[in-house]
KOLDRENDO-98310 format. One record per atom (N, C-alpha, C): x, y, z. Coordinates in steps of 0.05 Angstrom, whole numbers, plus 5000, padded with zeros to 4 digits. Layout:
N
XYZ;...
END
This chain:
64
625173198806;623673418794;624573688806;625273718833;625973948848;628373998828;630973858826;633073938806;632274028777;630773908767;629474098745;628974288742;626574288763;625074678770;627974808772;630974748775;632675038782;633075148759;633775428753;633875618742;636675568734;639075418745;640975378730;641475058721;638875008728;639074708705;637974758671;640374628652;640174668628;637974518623;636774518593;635774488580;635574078581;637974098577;639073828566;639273698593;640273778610;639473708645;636873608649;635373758646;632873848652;631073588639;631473498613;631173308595;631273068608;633573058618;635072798629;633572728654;633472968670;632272898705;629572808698;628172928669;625372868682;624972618661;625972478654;625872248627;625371988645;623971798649;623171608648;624171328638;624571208640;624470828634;622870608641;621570528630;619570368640;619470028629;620069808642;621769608631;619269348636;618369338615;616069118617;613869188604;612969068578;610369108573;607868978585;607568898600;605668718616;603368878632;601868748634;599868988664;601069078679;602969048694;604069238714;605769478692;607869398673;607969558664;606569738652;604369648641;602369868628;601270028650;600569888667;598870098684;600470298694;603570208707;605970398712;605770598697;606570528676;606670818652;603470968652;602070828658;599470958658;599571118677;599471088698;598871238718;601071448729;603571388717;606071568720;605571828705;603571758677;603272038656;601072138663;598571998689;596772078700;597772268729;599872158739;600972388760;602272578737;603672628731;605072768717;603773088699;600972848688;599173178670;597773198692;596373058710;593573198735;595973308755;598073238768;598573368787;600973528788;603973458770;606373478776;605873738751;604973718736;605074018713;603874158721;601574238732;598674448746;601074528765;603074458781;604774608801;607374728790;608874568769;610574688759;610574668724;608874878715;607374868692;609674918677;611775008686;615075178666;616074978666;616474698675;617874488667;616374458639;615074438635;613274268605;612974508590;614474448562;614674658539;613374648518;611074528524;609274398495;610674318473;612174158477;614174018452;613773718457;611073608459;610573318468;612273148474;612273288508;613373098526;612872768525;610472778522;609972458520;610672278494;612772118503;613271998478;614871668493;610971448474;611271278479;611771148458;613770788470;614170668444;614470378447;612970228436;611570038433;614269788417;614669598430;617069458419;614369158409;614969088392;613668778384;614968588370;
END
């Protein structure tokens, strides 16, 4: 996340560092992703609010 916040990381950089994978639909996975998008909006955006461009960051997807 520090490489993000820089001022000469692109756009598309920026995209990349803060993008996620989360490999398991199971309870551990769910709760993982749960609680990763629960650090992320309560604590990691309130400090660096210019990473998040209101272009819904959150984007989950459900394989069955």
């Amino acid at each position: 996340m520090e490489l993000a916040a820089l001022p000469t990381t692109t756009p598309e950089e920026r995209k990349r560092l803060l993008s996620f994978v989360i490999c398991g639909g199971g309870p551990t996975g769910v709760e993982f992703a749960a609680e990763l998008r629960d650090m992320m909006a309560e604590d990691v955006l309130k400090y660096v609010s210019y990473l998040h461009e209101g272009k819904g960051a959150d984007k989950s997807t459900q394989n069955s």
